[in-house]
C-alpha positions in Angstrom: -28.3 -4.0 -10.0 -29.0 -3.5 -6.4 -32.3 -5.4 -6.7 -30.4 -8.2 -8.5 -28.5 -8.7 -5.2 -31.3 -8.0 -2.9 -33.1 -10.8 -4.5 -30.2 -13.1 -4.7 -29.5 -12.5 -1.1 -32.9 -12.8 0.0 -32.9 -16.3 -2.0 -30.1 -17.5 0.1 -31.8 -16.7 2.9 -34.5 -18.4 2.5 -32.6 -21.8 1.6 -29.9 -21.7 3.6 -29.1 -21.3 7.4 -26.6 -19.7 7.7 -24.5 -17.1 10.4 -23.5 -14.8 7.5 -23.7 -13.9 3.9 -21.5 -11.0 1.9 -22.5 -10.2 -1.7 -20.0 -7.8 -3.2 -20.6 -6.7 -6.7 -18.0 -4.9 -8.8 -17.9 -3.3 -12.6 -15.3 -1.5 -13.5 -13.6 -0.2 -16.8 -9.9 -0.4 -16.7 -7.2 1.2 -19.4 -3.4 0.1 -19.5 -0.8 1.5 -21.5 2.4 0.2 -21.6 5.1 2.7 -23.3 8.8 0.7 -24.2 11.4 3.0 -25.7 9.0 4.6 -28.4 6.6 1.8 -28.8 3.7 0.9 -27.3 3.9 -2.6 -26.1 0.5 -2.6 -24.3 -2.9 -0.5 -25.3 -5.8 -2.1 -23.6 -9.1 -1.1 -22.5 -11.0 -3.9 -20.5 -14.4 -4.2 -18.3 -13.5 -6.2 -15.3 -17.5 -7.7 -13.8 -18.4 -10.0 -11.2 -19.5 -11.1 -8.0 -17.9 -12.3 -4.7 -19.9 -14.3 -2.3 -18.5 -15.0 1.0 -20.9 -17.4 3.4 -19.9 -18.4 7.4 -21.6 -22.0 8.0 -21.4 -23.2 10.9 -18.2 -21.3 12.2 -16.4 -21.8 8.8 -16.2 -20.2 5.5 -17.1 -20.4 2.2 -15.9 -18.4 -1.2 -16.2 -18.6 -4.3 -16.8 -15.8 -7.4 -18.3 -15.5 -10.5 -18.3 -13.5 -13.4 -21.8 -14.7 -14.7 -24.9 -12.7 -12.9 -27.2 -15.9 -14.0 -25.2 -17.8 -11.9 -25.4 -15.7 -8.9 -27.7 -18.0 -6.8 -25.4 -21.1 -7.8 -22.2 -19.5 -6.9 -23.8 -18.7 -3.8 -24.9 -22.2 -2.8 -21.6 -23.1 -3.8 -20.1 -20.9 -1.0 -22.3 -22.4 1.3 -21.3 -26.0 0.5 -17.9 -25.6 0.9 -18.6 -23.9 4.3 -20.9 -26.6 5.4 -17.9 -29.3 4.4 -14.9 -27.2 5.9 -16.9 -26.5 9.0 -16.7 -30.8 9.5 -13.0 -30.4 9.9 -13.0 -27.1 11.9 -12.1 -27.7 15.4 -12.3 -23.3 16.3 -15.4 -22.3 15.1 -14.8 -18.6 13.6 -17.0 -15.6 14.8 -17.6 -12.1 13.6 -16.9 -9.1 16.1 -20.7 -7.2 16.1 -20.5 -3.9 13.9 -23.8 -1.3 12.6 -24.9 -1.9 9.6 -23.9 1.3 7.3 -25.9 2.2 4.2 -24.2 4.9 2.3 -22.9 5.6 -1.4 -19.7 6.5 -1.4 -18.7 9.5 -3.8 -16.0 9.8 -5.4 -13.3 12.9 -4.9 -11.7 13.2 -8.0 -11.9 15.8 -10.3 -11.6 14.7 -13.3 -12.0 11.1 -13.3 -10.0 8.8 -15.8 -12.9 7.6 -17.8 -13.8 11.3 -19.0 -10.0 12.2 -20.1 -9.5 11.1 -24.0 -7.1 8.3 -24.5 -5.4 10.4 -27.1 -4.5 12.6 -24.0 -3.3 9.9 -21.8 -1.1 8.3 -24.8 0.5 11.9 -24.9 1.4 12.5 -21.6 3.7 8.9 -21.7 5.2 9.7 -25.1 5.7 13.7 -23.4 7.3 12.1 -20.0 9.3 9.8 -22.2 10.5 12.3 -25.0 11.6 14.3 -21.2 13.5 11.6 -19.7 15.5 11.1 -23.2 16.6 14.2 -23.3 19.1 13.1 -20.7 22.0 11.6 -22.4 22.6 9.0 -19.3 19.1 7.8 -20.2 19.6 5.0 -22.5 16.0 2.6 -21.9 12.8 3.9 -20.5 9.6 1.6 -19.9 6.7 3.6 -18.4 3.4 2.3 -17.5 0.1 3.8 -16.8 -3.3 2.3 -15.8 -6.4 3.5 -14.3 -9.9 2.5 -13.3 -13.9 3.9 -13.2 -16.9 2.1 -12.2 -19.1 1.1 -8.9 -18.5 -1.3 -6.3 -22.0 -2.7 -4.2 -21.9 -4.3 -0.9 -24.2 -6.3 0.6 -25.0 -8.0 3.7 -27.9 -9.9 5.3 -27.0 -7.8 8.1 -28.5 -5.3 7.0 -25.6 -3.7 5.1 -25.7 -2.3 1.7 -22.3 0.4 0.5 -22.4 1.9 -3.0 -19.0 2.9 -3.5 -18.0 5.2 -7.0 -15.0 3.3 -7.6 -11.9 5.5 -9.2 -7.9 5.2 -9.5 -4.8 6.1 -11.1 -1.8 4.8 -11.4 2.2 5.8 -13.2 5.0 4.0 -13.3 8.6 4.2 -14.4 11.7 2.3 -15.0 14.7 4.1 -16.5 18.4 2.8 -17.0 21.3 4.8 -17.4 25.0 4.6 -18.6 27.8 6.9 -18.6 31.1 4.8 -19.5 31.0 1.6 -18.2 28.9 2.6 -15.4 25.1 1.1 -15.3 21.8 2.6 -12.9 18.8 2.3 -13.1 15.5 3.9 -11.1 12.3 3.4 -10.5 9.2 5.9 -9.6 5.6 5.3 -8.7 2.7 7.9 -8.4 -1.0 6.8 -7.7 -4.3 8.1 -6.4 -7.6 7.5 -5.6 -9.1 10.7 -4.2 -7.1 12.8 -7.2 -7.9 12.0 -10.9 -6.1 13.2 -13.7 -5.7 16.1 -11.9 -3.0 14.3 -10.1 -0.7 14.5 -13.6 -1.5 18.3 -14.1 -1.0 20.0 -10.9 0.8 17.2 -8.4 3.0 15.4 -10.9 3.6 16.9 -13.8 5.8 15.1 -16.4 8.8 18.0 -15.5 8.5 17.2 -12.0 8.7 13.1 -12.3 11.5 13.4 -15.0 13.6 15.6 -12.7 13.2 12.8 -10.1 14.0 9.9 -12.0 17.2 11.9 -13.4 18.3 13.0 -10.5 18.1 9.2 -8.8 20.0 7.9 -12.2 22.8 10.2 -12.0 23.6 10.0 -8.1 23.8 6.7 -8.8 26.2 7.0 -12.2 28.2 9.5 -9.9 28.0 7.5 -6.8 31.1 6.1 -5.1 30.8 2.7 -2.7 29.8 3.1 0.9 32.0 1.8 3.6 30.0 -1.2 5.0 29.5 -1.2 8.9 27.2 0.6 11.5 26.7 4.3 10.9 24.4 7.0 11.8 21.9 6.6 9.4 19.4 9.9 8.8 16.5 8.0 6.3 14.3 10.1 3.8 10.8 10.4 4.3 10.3 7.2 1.5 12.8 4.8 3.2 11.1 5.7 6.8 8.0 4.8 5.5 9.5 1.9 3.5 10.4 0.3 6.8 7.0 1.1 8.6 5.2 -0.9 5.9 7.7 -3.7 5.2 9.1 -4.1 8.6 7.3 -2.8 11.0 3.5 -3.0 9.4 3.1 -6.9 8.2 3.2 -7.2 11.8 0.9 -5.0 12.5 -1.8 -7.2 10.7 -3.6 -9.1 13.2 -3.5 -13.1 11.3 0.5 -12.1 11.1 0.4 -10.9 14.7 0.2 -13.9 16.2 3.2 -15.4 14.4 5.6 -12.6 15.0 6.9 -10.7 17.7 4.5 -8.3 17.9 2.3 -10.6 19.6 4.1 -10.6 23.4 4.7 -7.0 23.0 1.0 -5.2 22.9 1.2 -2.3 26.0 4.9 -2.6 25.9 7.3 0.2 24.9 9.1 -0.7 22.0 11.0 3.0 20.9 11.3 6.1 22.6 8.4 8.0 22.9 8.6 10.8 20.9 8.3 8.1 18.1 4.4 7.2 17.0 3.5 5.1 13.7 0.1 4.9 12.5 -2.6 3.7 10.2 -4.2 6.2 8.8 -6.2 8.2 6.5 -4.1 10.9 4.8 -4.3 13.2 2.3 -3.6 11.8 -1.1 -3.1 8.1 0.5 -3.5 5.6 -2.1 -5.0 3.3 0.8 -7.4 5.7 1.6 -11.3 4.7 1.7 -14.7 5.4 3.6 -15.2 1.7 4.7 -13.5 -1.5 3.9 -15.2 -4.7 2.0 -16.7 -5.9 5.1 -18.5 -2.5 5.2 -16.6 -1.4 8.6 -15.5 2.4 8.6 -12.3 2.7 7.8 -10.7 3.6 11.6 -7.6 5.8 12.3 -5.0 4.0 14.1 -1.9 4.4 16.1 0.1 1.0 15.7 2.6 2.7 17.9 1.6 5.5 20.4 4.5 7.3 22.1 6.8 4.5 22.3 4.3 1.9 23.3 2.7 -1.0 20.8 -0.8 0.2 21.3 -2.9 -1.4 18.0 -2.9 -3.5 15.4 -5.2 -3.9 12.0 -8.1 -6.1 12.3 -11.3 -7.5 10.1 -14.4 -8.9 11.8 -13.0 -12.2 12.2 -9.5 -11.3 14.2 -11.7 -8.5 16.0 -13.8 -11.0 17.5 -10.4 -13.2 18.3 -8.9 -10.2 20.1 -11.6 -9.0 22.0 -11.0 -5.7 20.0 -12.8 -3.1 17.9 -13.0 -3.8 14.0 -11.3 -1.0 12.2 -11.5 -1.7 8.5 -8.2 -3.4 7.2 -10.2 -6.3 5.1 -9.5 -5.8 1.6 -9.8 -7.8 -1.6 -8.2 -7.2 -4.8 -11.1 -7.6 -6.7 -14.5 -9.7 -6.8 -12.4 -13.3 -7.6 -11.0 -13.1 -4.2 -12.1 -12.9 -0.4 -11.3 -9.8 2.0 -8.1 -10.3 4.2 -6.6 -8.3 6.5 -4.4 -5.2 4.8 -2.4 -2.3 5.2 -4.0 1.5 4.0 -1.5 4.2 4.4 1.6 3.3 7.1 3.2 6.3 8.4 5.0 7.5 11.4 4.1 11.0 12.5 6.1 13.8 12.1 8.4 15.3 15.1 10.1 18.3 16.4 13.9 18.6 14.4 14.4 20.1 11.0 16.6 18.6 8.7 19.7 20.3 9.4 19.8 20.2 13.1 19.8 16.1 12.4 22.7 16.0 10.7 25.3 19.1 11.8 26.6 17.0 14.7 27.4 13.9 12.4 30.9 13.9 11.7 30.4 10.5 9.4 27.2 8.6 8.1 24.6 8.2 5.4 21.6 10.0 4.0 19.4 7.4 2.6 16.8 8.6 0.2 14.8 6.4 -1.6 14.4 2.7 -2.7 14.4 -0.3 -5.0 13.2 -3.7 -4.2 13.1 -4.9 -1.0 12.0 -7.7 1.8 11.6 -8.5 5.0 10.9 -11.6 7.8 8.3 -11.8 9.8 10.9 -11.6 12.8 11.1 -7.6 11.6 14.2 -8.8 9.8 14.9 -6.6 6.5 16.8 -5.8 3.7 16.7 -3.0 1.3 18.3 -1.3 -2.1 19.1 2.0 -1.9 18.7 3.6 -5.3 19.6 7.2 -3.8 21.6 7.4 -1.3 24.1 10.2 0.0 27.2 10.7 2.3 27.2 13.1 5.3 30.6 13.9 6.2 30.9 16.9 9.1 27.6 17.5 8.9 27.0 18.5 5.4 25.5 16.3 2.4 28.5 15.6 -0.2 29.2 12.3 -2.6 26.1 10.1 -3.9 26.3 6.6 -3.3 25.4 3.5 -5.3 25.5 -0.1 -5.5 24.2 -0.4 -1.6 21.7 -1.6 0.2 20.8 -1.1 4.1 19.6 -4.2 7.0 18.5 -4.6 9.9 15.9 -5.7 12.6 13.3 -3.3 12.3 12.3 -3.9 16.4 15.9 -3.2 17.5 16.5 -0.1 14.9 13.5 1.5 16.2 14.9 1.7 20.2 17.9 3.5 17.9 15.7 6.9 16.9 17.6 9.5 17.6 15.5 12.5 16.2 11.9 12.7 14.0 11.5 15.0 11.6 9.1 17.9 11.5 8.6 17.5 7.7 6.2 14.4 6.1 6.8 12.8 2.8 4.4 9.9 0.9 5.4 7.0 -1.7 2.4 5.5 -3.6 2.7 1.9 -4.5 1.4 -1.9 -4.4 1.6 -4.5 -1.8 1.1 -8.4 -2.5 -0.1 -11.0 0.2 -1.5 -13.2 -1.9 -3.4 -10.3 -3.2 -2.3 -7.1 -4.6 -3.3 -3.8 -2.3 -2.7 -0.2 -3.2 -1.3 1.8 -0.5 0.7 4.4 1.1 3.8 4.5 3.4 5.7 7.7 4.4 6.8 10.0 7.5 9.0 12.6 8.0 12.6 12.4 7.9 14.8 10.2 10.6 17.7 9.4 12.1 19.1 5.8 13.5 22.3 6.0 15.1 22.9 2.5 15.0 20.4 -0.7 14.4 21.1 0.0 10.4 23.3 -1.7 8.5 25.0 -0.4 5.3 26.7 -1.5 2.7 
């Protein structure tokens, strides 16, 4: 296959003048299953092949995709025409920030990867987890869904760049209602890798482990009593902390949102005290985590916040260039029909001195906020989240669930309230969408606000 692109990207070269031209090639066998209150409502296997051809023109660019590899060298001059017609109406002509050209084949770290486990095996680890979270007599409705992915992505560039990469990922997810008396709950819980395989199912999240969870989530919400609504001391799990670094704090981070939100006057300043340090980063397990991104730039740890101070922000080649700042491999594409933007990996902020109980034995009144469901926030940091476990503190000591809450705020202001970081470090897998769907990470350690969160 590599020669295919070579020679189409050779072709192009030799017909067209242009500044730069990405081939990315991808081939990948996906499975979904889809398991509804005993029946299967989805059992698909699928290949998912094709090309994306990106092409700058004349400080302008050009995409388009196909799924045909005869139609490679048309697809490609079709990228180029619609650079060549944009670039009449450009007035700022786009650059690339200079990188080395990497050639490398990227291995993947699973164990056991999806495409060598037996479907039988994966169709009995739903019906298992199910048959588990039924045995629960709150649990009325349960929809659990599993997916995964094998195959090999190829970059190439007439830069000189050329990335193998031995594509691989898993994915769970579960939705479970409850009802005791009138009462109603429901929860949600999302695992994913791509460094573990199945491996991830036997010996991180077993079906024991993940129906505990969701249990536990449905009945502190059946048992839960109404929070007060006003301004409390907050102390937020390591899943809401990192809920509010991606959501809040992250979006703003990425450099083509930058420069419409507040971030953008506040680069070098300090923005929270400074034992407080958010990054971008590789970690262990991240469902962002990668080698290089789909421009073929390594993959950079960052700190978005350092010690209190907005330090950096996530860049591709293009907003590199426009900031006068390294490239540190935040483009990402969903797949071949669409073009690299500028994404999130893993979120975090860093773990700090305090264990758990010396954040909350001096609170006479407040909230322990655990984890989440749904949420969204403004470009202004503004956000707004469910709580689907939540918890009182009342003289410093956890007591009554909570339910039927949410928490707000502005994500700039609650950070200046920090009080205490955590020594401990937590990690939720999930998906964001920007127009494109990303796999990622946010967590931290544990966290308290006193004040700057609003609940109820």
């Amino acid at each position: 296959m590599e020669e295919k692109l070579e020679s189409a990207l050779n072709w192009a070269l030799e017909k067209f003048k242009a500044e730069y031209i990405e081939i990315r090639y991808e081939n990948i066998s996906k499975n979904t299953l889809e398991l509804k209150d005993g029946t299967f409502t989805t059992f698909a296997g699928k290949g998912q092949m094709g090309v994306a051809i990106r092409v700058l023109a004349d400080g302008a660019w050009g995409f388009a995709s196909t799924s045909r590899l005869e139609n490679l060298e048309k697809a490609i001059e079709s990228a180029y025409k619609l650079a060549k017609a944009t670039a009449k109406a450009k007035k700022e002509k786009i650059q690339l920030a200079e990188i080395k050209a990497h050639q490398d084949f990227v291995k993947s770290k699973m164990k056991i990867k999806p495409r060598d486990v037996p479907i039988e095996e994966k169709v009995e680890r739903l019906m298992d987890l199910e048959a588990l979270l039924k045995e629960d007599k709150a649990i009325k409705s349960t929809w659990l869904r599993y997916e995964d992915a094998s195959g090999e992505k190829i970059l190439i560039t007439n830069e000189g760049t050329k990335i193998k990469w031995d594509l691989n990922y898993v994915w769970q997810y579960v939705w479970a209602t409850g009802k005791e008396g009138e009462k109603l709950a429901a929860a949600r819980d999302e695992v994913g890798a791509v460094d573990y395989g199945w491996e991830l199912f036997k010996e991180k999240e077993p079906n024991e482990e993940v129906a505990k969870r969701v249990i536990r989530k449905v009945h502190a919400q059946l048992q839960g009593v109404a929070p007060k609504r006003g301004e409390f001391p907050i102390v937020a799990g390591p899943i809401i902390v990192g809920l509010i670094a991606h959501e809040a704090l992250g979006h703003l981070a990425e450099a083509d949102l930058t420069i419409n939100s507040p971030f953008k006057d506040l680069i070098g300043k300090q923005i929270a005290p400074e034992y407080v340090t958010m990054s971008e980063r590789i970690v262990e397990g991240g469902f962002g985590n990668d080698k290089y991104d789909d421009e073929g730039v390594p993959v950079k740890d960052i700190h978005i916040i350092e010690n209190g101070i907005l330090k950096e922000i996530m860049l591709n080649r293009e907003y590199a260039h426009k900031w006068s700042m390294e490239p540190n491999g935040h483009a990402r594409a969903e797949n071949y029909t669409y073009p690299p933007i500028i994404r999130m990996r893993n979120t975090i902020f860093e773990p700090g001195d305090w264990k758990f109980e010396e954040m909350i034995e001096d609170i006479k009144f407040g909230y322990y906020v655990v984890d989440f469901r749904g949420g969204q926030a403004q470009l202004n940091s503004a956000f707004q989240v469910g709580v689907q476990e939540g918890y009182m503190i009342e003289n410093g000591e956890i007591t009554k669930p909570i339910r039927d809450t949410s928490i707000s705020g502005i994500a700039i202001e609650a950070l200046k309230k920090i009080t205490a970081v955590g020594n401990d470090f937590g990690l939720e897998m999930g998906r964001c969408g920007k127009g494109q769907t990303a796999f990622v990470s946010s967590g931290g350690p544990h966290m308290r606000f006193d004040g700057g969160i609003i609940i109820g």
